[in-house]
RODO-943379 format. One record per residue (C-alpha): x, y, z. Coordinates in steps of 0.001 Angstrom, whole numbers, padded with zeros to 6 digits, always signed. Each point is the difference from the previous one (the first is absolute). Example, Ala and Ser with C-alpha at 12.3 -4.5 7.8 and 13.67 -1.06 7.14 Angstrom:
RODO-943379
+012300-004500+007800/+001370+003440-000660/
***
This chain:
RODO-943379
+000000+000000+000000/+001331+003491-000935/+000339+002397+003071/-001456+003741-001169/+000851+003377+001880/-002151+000227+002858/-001329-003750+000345/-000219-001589+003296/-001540-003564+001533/-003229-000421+000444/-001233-003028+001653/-003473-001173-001421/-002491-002444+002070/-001959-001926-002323/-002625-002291+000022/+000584-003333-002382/-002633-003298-000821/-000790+000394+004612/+003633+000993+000386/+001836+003299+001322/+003217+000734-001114/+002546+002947+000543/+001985+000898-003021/+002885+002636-000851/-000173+001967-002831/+002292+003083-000839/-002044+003279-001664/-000414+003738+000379/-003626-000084+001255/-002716-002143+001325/-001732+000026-002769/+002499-000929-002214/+001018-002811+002736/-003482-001329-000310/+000015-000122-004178/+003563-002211+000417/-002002-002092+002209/-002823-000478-002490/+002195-000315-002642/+001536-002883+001763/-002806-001604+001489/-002815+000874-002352/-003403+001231+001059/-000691-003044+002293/+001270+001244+002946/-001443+002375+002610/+002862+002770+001126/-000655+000606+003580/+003029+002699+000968/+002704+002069-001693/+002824+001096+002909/+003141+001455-000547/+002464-002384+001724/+002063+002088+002453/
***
């Protein structure tokens, strides 16, 4: 993954087929934290939180 000016980690709780899971992702925003999650997973997944990891 390529690291852009200003990104951080975000850890994202997720919801899977009955299952939560906690997954890193590195991105400027939430939002755009959330669409590399989706992108990933696809739309069957329910996204329950977006934190910046500190």
């Amino acid at each position: 993954m390529k690291m852009k000016c200003g990104a951080k980690c975000f850890i994202v709780t997720l919801e899977k087929d009955g299952v939560t899971k906690h997954d890193r992702v590195t991105a400027r925003t939430t939002a755009t934290a959330r669409k590399i999650i989706r992108r990933t997973y696809g739309n069957v997944i329910e996204i329950i939180s977006v934190r910046a990891e500190t």
